[in-house]
C-alpha positions in Angstrom: 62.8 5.9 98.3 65.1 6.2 101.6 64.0 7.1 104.8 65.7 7.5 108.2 64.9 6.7 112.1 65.9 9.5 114.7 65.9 10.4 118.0 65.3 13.2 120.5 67.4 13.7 123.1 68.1 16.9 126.1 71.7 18.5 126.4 71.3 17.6 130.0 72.2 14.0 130.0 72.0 13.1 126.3 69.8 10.3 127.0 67.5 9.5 123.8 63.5 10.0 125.1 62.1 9.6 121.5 62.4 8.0 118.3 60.7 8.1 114.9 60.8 7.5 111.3 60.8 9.9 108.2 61.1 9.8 105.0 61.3 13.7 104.8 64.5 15.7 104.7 66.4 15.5 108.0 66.7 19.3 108.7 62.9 18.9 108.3 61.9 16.9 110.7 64.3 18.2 113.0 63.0 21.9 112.9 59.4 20.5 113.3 59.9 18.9 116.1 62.2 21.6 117.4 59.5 24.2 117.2 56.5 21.9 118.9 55.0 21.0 115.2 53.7 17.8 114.6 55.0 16.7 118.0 53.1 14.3 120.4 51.7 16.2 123.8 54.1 13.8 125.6 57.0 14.6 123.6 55.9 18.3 124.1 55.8 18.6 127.6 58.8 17.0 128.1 60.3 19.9 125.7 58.9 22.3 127.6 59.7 21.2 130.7 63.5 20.4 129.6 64.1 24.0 128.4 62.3 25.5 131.9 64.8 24.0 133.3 67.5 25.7 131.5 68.6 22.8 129.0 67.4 22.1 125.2 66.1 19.4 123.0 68.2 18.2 120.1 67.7 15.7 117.4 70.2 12.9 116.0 70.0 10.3 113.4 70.0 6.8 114.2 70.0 5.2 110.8 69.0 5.3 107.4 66.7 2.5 105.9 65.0 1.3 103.5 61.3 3.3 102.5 58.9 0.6 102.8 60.6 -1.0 105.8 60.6 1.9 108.3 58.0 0.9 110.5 59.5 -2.0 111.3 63.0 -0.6 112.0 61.5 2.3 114.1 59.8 -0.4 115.7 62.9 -1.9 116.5 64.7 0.9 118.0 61.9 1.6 120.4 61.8 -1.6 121.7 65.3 -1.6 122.5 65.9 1.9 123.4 65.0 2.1 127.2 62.9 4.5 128.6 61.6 6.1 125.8 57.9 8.5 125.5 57.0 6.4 122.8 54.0 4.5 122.8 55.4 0.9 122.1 54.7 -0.2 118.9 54.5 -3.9 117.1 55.1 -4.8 113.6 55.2 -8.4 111.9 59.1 -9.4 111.8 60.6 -6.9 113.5 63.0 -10.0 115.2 64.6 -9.5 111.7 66.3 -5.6 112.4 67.2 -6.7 116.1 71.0 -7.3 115.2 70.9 -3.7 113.8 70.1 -2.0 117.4 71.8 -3.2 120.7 73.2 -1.6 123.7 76.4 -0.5 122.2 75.0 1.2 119.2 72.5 3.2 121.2 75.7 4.2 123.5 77.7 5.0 120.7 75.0 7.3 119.1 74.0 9.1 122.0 77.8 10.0 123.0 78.6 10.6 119.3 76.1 13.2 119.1 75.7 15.0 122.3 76.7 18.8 121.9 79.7 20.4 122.6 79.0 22.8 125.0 78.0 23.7 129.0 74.3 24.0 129.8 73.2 26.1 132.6 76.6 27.0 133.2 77.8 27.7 137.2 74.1 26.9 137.9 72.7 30.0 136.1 69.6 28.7 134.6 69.6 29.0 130.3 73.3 30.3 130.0 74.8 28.2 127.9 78.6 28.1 127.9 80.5 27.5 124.9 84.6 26.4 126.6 85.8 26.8 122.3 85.6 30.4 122.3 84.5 31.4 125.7 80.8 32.9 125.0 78.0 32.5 126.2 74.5 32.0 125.1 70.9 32.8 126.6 67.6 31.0 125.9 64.1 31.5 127.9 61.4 28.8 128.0 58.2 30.2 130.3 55.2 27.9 129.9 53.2 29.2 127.5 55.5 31.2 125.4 57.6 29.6 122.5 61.8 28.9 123.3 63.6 32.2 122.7 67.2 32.8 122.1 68.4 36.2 123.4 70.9 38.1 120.9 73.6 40.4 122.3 72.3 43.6 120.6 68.6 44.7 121.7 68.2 41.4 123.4 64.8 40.9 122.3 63.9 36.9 122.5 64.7 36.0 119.0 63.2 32.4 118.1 66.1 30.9 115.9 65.8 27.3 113.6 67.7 24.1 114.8 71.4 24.1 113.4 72.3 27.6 113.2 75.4 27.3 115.7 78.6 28.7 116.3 79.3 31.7 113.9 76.0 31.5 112.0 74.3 34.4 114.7 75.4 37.0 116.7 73.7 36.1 119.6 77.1 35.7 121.6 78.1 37.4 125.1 81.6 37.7 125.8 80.7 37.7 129.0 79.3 35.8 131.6 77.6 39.0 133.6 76.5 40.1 130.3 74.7 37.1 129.3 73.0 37.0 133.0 71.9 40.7 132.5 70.1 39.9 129.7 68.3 36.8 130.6 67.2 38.4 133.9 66.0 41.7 131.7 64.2 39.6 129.3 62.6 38.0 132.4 61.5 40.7 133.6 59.9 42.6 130.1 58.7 39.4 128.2 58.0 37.2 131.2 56.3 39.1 134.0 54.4 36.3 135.2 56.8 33.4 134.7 57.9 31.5 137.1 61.6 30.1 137.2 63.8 27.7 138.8 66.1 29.1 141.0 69.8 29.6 139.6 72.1 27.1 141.2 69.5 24.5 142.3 70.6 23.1 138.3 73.5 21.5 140.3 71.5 19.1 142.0 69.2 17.5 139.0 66.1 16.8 141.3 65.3 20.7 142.3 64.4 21.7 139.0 62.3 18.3 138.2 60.1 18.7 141.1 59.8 22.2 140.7 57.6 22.3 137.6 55.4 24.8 137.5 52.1 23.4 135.2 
């Protein structure tokens, strides 16, 4: 039986903060963590926190291994991944997966996989820019509520699966204003008492992070 390691990662900097094992289907695991289930508190609050600020958590795979080695290997990877949320784990011969992880593979993964598109895009916080086509997306994280995706007809929150990208929703604006009309309406019917970062402190990283609001 196979099994895979994996890692969690925020479309601001693509940095890796998590990994784990599975021996579940990818798209799985993925969805679970991307809707809060079976995730650590830690892992959660740094979710929540992440989309606040206007960006998103994403999942990659590092490797597949063997079943009843995965422990070890997962083991591995945290070790060598640095700062990670993970709660450091030791295994008996885990020296023997170390010339499978080193610097340049976890470089390689996380530039491989880090999306294609513009987060919080001239500083408006959760518009999402994608240069391909020129739309735009919206999503909404309050503390508190679930992560919403706006779409471009009722512009409702809609709470979509990991993976459904470009083409697979209509919950595209073709315009900039647009997209910033809708976040801002959805603000203001679904998230009365929310309290958000100010647009354009995204430029400089350190005004959102100290502004959390829990």
């Amino acid at each position: 039986m196979a099994a895979f390691i994996y890692g969690l990662a925020s479309t601001r900097n693509g940095i890796i903060r998590y990994v784990g094992e599975s021996a579940q289907d990818y798209g799985i695991r993925a969805r679970q963590h991307y809707r809060g289930w079976n995730s650590v508190a830690c892992v959660q609050r740094w979710s929540d926190q992440e989309r606040w600020c206007g960006y998103d958590i994403y999942s990659l795979k590092l490797m597949d291994c063997d079943f009843d080695n995965r422990f070890q290997v997962e083991a591995d990877w945290i070790k060598r991944v640095p700062n990670l949320l993970n709660v450091r784990k030791n295994y008996e011969n885990v020296i023997n997966f170390r010339t499978k992880v080193d610097k340049y593979i976890i470089r390689t993964k996380q530039k491989i996989n880090r999306p294609k598109f513009i987060e919080n895009f001239n500083g408006y916080i959760g518009i999402r820019h994608y240069t391909d086509i020129k739309a735009w997306r919206v999503h909404l994280q309050a503390y508190g509520y679930r992560h919403h995706w706006l779409t471009n007809t009722d512009r409702e929150p809609v709470w979509r699966f990991i993976g459904e990208n470009l083409f697979l929703y209509a919950g595209y604006f073709a315009q900039l204003e647009e997209a910033i009309e809708a976040r801002d309406l959805a603000r203001r019917t679904y998230y009365r008492d929310s309290r958000w970062p100010p647009d354009k402190n995204v430029l400089n990283e350190d005004a959102c992070s100290n502004n959390n609001p829990s």
